[in-house]
Structure formats: structure tokens, C-alpha cells
Phi, psi and omega in degrees: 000130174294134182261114153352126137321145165294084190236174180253140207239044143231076187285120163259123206293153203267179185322297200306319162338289198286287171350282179293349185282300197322304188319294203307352171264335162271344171264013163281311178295302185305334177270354167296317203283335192246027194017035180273086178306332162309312184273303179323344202255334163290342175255016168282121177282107206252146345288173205231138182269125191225131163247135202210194134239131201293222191246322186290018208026031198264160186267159179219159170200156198216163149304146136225143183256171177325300202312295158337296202288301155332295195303301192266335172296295204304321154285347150291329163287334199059193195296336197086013176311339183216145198293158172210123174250168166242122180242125166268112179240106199234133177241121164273135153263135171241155199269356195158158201296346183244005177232141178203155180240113156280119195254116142233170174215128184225161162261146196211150184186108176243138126082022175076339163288158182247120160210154189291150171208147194218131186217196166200161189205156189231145191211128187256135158300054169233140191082011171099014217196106166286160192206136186284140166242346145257116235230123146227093149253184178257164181089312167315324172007274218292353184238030150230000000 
């Protein structure tokens, strides 16, 4: 039987931890609000793994390279013809100082509407610099 590595697996993240996650989430957000798909794409680990569910409630998880990911963001954000923000209530786990799973529930207003969103990204540490590698909402299924 393979034995576990020994870790302790109730790690708490020090300020600074919590600290670069936020950043990396406000400039993530901010290029979100400014649909520059490109730099969001920069902060990204490719292939970058995404879990949804279908129209048929079935789970789906899928693969995407750079390409994929630019290609299907940039059509679902659109042109960027009308402003759009986000308020973010975001909870980290963190599994250890270079991995953490973020749960949010945001808001999102475009074009004066409002919807709700409830998501998660699983997120890595290298070089001192976080990067998402995993996408899970719900609802996507049927486009991966």
C-alpha cells in the first residue's frame, strides 16, 4: 500500500498568503470588468481544467488550451460595448501555501442587469505568483 506523505493538513494561511490571493483576484477582476481576455488568460495555468454540469444534469469536465479559453471567454464576455462589474464575496481554503480552493458568490452587472453567480477555482502558487488551473460552475456542461 502506498503510505501518504506526512503533512500537516491543517494549514493556516499566513496574512501575507491571504494578502497575494486577494491582488491576484483584483487584477484578475479588473481585466475581467475591462474584457481584456487575453491578460485574464495570462493568469492562467493551460491546460486549465473546468468541471460544470449539462442541461441533462449530468457532470462534465473538460480540458482547454490558451486558444479555447480566449476563443470561448471573449464570446461569452462580449465586445465590451457596455460596462460591467463585479461584487465578490470570496472564501479560500487554502490546502497548503501554494494551493487553495476558492468558492465565490458574486455579482455581476452589465448594461444595468444583475446576475448572480456561484463558483469555484482551485489555484496554484509558482514562483511566488498565483494562477488559476481549475474553472467549476454550474451550467456550462453543454459548451465543453
Amino acid at each position: 500500500m502506498t503510505r501518504l506523505p506526512d503533512t500537516d493538513t491543517g494549514y493556516v494561511p499566513t496574512d501575507e498568503d491571504r494578502a497575494s490571493l486577494d491582488a491576484w483576484f483584483a487584477e484578475y477582476d479588473a481585466h475581467s470588468a475591462k474584457r481584456d481576455v487575453e491578460r485574464m488568460a495570462d493568469l492562467a495555468v493551460f491546460p486549465l481544467n473546468l468541471v460544470s454540469d449539462d442541461s441533462a444534469g449530468d457532470g462534465r469536465a473538460a480540458q482547454w488550451d490558451r486558444e479555447q479559453f480566449v476563443g470561448t471567454m471573449t464570446h461569452v464576455m462580449g465586445d465590451g460595448g457596455e460596462d460591467i462589474s463585479f461584487e465578490s464575496t470570496r472564501t479560500p481554503v487554502f490546502l497548503s501555501p501554494a494551493m487553495a480552493v476558492v468558492f465565490t458568490d458574486s455579482v455581476m452587472t452589465a448594461n444595468g442587469e444583475t446576475q448572480r453567480l456561484r463558483y469555484a477555482d482551485i489555484l496554484i502558487r509558482r514562483g511566488g505568483s498565483w494562477a488559476f488551473q481549475t474553472m467549476i460552475q454550474g451550467g456550462w456542461g453543454d459548451n465543453l
